[in-house]
N, C-alpha and C positions, 0 to 999 in steps of 0.2 A: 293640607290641600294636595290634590292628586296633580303632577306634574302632565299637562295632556301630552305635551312635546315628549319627553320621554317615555309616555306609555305608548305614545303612537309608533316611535322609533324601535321600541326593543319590539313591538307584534310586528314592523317588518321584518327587524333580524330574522326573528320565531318560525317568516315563512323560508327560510333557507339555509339555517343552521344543521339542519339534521342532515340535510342531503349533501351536502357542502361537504361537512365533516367524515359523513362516511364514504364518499368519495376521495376525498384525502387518503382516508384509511387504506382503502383498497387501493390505491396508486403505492400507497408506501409495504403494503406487505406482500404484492408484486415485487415492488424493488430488494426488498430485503435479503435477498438472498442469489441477485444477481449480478454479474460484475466481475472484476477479477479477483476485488479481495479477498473473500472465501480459497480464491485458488491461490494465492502468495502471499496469505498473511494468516496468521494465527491470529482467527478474531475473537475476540471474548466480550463476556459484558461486563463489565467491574464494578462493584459499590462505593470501592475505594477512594476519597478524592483525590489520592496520588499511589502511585505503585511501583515499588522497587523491586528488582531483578537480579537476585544473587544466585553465583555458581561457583561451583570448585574445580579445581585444576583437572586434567584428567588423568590417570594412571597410569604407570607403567605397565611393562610386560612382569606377568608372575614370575618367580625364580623357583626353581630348584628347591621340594624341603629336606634340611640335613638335621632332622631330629628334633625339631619346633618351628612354630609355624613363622611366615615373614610377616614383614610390616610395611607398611609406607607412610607417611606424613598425609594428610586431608589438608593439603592448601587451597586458602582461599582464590578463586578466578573475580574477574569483575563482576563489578555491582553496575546495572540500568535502571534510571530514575527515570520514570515516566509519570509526566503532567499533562492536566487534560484543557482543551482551549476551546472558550464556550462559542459558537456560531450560532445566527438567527438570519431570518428573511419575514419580509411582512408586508401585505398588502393591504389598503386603506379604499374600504370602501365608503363614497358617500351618500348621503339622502338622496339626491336626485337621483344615484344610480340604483338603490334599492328600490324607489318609489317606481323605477321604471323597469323593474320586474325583468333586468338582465339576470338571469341565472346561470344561463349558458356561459357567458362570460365572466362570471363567478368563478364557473366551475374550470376554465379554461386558465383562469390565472391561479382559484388555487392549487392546480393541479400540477402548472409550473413552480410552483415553490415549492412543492413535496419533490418534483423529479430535481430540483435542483438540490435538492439537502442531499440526495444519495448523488447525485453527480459531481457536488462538491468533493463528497469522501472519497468517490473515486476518482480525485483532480488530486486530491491531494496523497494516495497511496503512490498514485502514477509520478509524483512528484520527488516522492523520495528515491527511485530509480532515475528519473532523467537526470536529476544533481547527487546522483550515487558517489559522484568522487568531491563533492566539496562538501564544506563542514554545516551550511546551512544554506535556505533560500528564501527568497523572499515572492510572497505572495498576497495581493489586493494591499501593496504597502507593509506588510507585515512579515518579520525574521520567522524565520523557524527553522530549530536545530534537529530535526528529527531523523536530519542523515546521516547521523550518527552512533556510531556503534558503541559498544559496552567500554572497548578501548578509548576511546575519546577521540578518536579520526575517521571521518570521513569514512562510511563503510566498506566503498572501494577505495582504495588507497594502496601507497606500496610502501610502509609505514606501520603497519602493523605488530606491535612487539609481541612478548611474551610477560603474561603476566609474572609465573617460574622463575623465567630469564634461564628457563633449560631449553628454549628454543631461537631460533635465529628470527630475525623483522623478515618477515611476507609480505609477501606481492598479489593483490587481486584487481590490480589495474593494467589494462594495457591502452591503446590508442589506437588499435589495429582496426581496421574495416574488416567485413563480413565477406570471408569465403574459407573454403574448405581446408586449404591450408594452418587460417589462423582459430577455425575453430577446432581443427588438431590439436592447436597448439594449448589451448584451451580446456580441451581432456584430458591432455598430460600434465599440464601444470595443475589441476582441482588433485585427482589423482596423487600428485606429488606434498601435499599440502600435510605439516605438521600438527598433531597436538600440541600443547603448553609443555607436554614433557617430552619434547621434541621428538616424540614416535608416529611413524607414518600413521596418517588418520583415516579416515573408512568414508572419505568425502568421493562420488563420482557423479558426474551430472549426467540427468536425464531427460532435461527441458533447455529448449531456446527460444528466450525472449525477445520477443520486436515488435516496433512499430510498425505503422503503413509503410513506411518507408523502405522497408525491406523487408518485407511481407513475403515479396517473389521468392527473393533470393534465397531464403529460410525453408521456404514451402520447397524448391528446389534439389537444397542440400538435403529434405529430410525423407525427399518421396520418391524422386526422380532415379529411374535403374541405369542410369549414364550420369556421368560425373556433366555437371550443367554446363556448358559454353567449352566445351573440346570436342574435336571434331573424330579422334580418332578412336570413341564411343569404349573408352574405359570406362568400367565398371563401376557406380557408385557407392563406395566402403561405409557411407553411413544411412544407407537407406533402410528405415524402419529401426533405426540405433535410439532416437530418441522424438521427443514430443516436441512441437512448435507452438507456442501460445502469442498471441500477433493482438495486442495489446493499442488499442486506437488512442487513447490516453498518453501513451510514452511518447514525447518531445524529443526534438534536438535540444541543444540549449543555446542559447542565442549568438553566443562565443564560440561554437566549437563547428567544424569542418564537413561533418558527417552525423548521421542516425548511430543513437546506441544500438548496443545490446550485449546479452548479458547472456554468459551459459548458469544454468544452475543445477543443485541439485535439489531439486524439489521436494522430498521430505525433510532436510535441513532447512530448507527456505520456511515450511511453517511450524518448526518446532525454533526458529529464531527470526521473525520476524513478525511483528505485534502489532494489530491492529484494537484500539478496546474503547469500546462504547462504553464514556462514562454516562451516559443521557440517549440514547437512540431519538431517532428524528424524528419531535413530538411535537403534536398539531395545538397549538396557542390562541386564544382569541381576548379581544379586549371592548366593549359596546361604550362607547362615548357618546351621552347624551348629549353634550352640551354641544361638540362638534360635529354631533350627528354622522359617527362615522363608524363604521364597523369593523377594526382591524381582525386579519386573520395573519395566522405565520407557521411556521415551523421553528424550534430553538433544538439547539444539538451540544454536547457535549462530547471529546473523541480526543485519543493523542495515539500516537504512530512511534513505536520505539524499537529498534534494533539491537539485540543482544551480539551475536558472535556473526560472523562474515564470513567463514571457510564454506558457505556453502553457495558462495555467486561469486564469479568472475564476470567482472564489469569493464565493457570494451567503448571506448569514447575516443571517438579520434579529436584531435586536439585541433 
């Protein structure tokens, strides 16, 4: 026997499924490719349902050959295990609301679910920078350790060893607020930054990252042909030296005194810093007869892993 309640229900879906969906679509391949993680993260898509991240130490200087060639040891550097953590969102529509031929409002709510799946991801890249100096954070109730570097501390940190142990513990933390002085100081210490074989490394930044919160002050240091707030109209030594990316995403943290930010060097930031879609933000439906209700959703899979850290200095006043 032919179910009428059921056939009746799924020819409503039928009048809104196509449109519905391909509106989704187009919201979401709009978003795909804008944001900032494309610009600070090595994004990939990965098949893998986990992915590990091995490296070797780095090299010395060549020596001198005296009549056959040299040698050096291939030691192992750290290994990055990255896990992926499933996310979904879903909206339940019912009979009355399909029977009453809301589309508009269809389309307005599932539109918000598709812009939230990508505004998620970029809540949560933004997240591994605001809690750049601790070891994890929590978010909607839920731990996650993905501020964590290959070394097993906290990306920024002053803590950092050597895997070798031919290098001394590093510093990519400071507490200092944003001016000219300590993004000096900022240059010179990237700058000063060792290999594993404790050989000066080829680390120099050419991005500074910030919130709204110092937006100005950034935009000031980077453009302005007078050094910003003195009167007696010295000339500005870093104007046009590096890029500003002013990040609406990055937080204070709730504990700490001041806005971050963070000097980098942005070809190391995405040759170490991994953003990988195990599931890209895929549009879900489910038609329940019995409850007469037409769920739609997005479901995502994603994890966020940090290999090596010489390439950001992270400023968080305490």
């Amino acid at each position: 026997m032919i179910n009428y309640t059921a056939t009746e229900f799924n020819k409503l879906v039928g009048n809104y499924d196509v449109a519905i969906f391909a509106f989704m679509e187009e919201i979401g391949a709009a978003k795909a490719n804008t944001g900032m993680i494309s610009q600070l993260f090595n994004r990939q898509d990965v098949d893998e349902p986990a992915v590990a991240i091995h490296g070797t130490s780095a090299r010395g200087d060549m020596k001198q050959m005296h009549g056959s060639r040299n040698y050096s040891d291939i030691n192992e550097y750290f290994t990055k295990n990255i896990e992926f953590t499933e996310f979904s969102d879903t909206a339940a529509f019912g009979r009355k609301f399909l029977d009453d031929n809301k589309l508009l409002s269809m389309k307005t709510q599932s539109g918000s679910i598709m812009n939230a799946a990508y505004r998620t991801q970029e809540n949560f890249a933004a997240a591994v920078y605001t809690n750049a100096d601790q070891t994890s954070f929590v978010k909607d109730g839920d731990t996650y350790t993905w501020t964590l570097s290959a070394d097993g501390v906290a990306f920024v940190s002053d803590s950092h060893v050597s895997k070798s142990g031919k290098a001394t513990t590093l510093d990519n933390k400071t507490t200092n607020t944003l001016d000219g002085d300590n993004l000096n100081g900022n240059i010179v210490t990237m700058g000063q930054f060792t290999d594993d074989t404790g050989n000066q490394g080829s680390y120099f930044g050419d991005t500074l990252l910030v919130g709204l919160e110092l937006a100005k002050t950034a935009l000031e240091l980077a453009n302005s042909d007078k050094k910003p707030t003195v009167a007696n109209n010295e000339y500005n030594i870093y104007q046009g030296m590096f890029r500003v990316i002013v990040w609406n995403k990055l937080r204070k943290q709730a504990s700490k005194t001041d806005a971050p930010w963070f000097w980098l060097d942005s070809e190391s930031t995405k040759e170490n810093m991994y953003f990988l879609d195990r599931v890209k933000p895929e549009i879900t439906d489910n038609r329940n007869w019995q409850t007469m209700t037409w769920e739609v959703g997005v479901y995502a899979r994603f994890g966020i892993g940090i290999y090596d850290w010489k390439h950001v200095i992270g400023n968080i006043p305490a």
